[in-house]
VOGU-3710 file (C-alpha; in Angstrom, 3 decimals, decimal comma):
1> xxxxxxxxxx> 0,000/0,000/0,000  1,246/3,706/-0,710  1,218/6,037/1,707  1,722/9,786/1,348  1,606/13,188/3,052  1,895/16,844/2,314  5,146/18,986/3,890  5,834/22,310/4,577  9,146/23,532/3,676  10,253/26,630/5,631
11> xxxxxxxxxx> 10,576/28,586/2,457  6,759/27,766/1,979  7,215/25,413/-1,085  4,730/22,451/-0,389  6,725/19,135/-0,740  4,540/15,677/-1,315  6,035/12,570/-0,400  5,295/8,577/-1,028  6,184/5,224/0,355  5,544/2,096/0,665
21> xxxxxxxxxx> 4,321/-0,488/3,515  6,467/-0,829/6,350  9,859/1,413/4,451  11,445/4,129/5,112  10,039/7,840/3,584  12,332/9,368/1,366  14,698/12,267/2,072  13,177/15,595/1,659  14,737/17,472/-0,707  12,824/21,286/-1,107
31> xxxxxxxxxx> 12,300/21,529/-4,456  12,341/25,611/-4,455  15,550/25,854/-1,665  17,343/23,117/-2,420  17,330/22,160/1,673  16,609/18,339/2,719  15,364/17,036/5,783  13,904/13,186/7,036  10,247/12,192/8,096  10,372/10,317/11,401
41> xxxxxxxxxx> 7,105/8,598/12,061  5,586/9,183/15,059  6,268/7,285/18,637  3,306/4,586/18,175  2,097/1,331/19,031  1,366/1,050/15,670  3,226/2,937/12,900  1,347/1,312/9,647  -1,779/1,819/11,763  -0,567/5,974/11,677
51> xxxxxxxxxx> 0,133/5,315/7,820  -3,030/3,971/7,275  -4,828/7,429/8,544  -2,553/9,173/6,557  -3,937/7,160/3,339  -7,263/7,526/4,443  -6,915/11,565/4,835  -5,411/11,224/1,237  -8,819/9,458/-0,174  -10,678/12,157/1,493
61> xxxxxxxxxx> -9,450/15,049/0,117  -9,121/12,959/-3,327  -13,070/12,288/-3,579  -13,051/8,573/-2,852  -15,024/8,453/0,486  -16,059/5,040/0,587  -12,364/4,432/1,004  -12,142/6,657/3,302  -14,174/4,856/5,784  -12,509/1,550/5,138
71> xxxxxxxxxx> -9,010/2,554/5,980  -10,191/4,633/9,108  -12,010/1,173/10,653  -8,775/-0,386/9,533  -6,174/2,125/11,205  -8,045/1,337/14,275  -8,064/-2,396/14,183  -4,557/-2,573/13,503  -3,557/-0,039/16,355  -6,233/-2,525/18,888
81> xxxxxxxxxx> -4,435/-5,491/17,599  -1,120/-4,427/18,191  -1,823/-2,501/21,676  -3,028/-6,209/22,596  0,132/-8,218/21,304  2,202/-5,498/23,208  0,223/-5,968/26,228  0,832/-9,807/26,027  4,430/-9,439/25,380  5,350/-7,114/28,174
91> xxxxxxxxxx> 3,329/-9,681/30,319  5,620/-12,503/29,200  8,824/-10,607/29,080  7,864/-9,698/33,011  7,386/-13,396/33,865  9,474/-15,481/31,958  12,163/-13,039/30,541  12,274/-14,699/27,224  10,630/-13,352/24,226  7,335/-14,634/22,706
101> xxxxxxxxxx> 7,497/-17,280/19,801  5,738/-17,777/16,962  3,386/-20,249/18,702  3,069/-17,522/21,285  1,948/-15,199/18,887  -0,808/-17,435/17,352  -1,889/-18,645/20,896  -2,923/-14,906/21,277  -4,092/-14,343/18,156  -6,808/-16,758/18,530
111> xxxxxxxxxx> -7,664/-15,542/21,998  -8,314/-12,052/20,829  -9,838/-13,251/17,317  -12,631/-14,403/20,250  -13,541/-11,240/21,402  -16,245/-9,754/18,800  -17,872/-6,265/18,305  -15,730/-3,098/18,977  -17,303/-2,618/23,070  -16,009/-5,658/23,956
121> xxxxxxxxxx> -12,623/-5,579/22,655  -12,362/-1,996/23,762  -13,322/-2,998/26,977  -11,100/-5,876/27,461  -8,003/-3,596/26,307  -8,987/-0,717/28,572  -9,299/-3,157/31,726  -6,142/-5,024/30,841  -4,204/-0,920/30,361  -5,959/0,867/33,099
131> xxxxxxxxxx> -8,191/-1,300/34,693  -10,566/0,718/33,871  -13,703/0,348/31,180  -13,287/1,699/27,746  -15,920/4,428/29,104  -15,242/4,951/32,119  -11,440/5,459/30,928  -12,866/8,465/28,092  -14,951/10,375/30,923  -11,936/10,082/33,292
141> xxxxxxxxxx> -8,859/10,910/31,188  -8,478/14,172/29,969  -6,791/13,522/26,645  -9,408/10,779/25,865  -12,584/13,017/26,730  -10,630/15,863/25,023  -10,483/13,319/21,991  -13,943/12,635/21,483  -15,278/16,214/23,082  -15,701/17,958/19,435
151> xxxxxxxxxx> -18,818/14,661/18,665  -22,102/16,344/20,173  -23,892/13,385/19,456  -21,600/11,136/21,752  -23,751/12,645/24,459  -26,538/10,850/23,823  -25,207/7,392/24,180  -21,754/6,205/25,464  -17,884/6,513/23,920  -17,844/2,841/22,692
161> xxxxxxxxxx> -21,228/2,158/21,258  -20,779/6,147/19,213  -17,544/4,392/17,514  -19,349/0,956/17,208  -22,039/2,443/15,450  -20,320/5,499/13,638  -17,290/4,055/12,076  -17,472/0,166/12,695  -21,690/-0,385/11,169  -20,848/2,152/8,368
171> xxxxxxxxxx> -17,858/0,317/7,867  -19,745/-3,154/7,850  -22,437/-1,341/5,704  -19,688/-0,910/2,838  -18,128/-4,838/3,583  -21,002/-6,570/3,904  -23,668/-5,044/2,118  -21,704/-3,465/-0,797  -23,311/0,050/-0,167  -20,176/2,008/-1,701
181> xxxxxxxxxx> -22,152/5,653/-1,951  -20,607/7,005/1,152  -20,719/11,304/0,808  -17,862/13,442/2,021  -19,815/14,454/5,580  -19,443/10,709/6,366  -16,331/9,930/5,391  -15,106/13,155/6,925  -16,695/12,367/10,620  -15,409/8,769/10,261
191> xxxxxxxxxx> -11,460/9,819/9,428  -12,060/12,607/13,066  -13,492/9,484/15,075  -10,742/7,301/13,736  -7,866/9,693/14,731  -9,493/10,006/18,472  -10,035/6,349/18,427  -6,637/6,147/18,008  -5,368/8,690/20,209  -7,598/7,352/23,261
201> xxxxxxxxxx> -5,522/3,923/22,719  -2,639/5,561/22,845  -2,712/7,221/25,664  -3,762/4,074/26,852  -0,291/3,235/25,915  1,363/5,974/27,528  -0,283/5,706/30,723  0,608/1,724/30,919  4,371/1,509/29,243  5,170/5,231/29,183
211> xxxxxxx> 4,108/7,235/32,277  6,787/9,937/32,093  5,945/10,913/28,770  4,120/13,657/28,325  0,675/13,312/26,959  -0,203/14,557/23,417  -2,833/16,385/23,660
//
């Protein structure tokens, strides 16, 4: 999959780079000043989960929203799914001081392949991290609450079943269903929810593996 984003150069040339998968971007290289620079991707549980948004932002502005909803439910799988093997890992590394094998790896696969529906894998993530809910976490972290805050309509139900219904059934809508008519309002809301989706779980992160760290608000 190609991934790409939009730079700033200080001399206010716009700069657009690509890559690919899991490799490296390219070396900037301004192409009105002549000065280079490196991307580093962000500090992340998952970076191809961050490149994913990217690509998703990138169908969004380019017109294809039905896209656009796909890759945000995506980004946010991937970033669950690695936030869980983490979470096993560090629990193994603690007790046994060896790291996981392969059979490790598909041992826990199939556990959380078990866990259906987005409330109760957020839940069983957000217990594990902070032994907290999933909702209780979002009213009682700032950065979470801060993260869905801008949704009015979260107020009306709770955190988990907004981004059940919101990203994951629109999502399911285009999968299973075939509906592939999705207009720009949707696709735009989905790509915000995905971001703070994302962000909550990382500050999951932070909290659990990272508590100096400031958090990124």
């Amino acid at each position: 999959m190609k991934f790409t984003i939009q730079q700033h150069c200080d001399c206010g040339a716009s700069l657009t780079l690509t890559t690919s998968g899991s490799s490296d971007w390219p070396a900037i290289v301004c192409t009105n000043c002549s000065v280079s620079g490196i991307i580093v991707d962000p500090l992340s549980v998952s970076i191809i989960a961050e490149r994913i948004l990217y690509r998703a932002k990138h169908e969004l502005e380019n017109g294809d929203y039905t896209l656009t909803v796909l890759l945000g439910a995506i980004a946010v799988e991937s970033f669950i799914t690695k936030l869980f093997l983490k979470l096993k890992r560090m629990e193994l590394l603690s007790s046994s001081s060896y790291w996981p094998t392969r059979a490790d790896e598909e041992k826990w696969e199939k556990q959380f392949k078990r866990i259906r529906g987005f409330e109760k894998i957020s839940n069983f993530i957000s217990t594990q991290m902070t032994n907290k809910l999933f909702d209780e976490f979002v009213c009682a972290n700032s950065v979470a609450s801060k993260a869905v805050a801008t949704f009015s309509e979260i107020s009306r139900t709770t955190p988990s079943a907004f981004i059940q219904t919101e990203l994951f059934e629109r999502r399911n809508r285009i999968a299973h269903w075939g509906f592939v008519d999705s207009t720009f309002d949707e696709a735009s809301a989905c790509l915000k929810l995905s971001v703070a989706t994302v962000r909550i779980f990382n500050e999951m992160d932070r909290i659990k593996f990272r508590p100096n760290d400031p958090p990124i608000s």
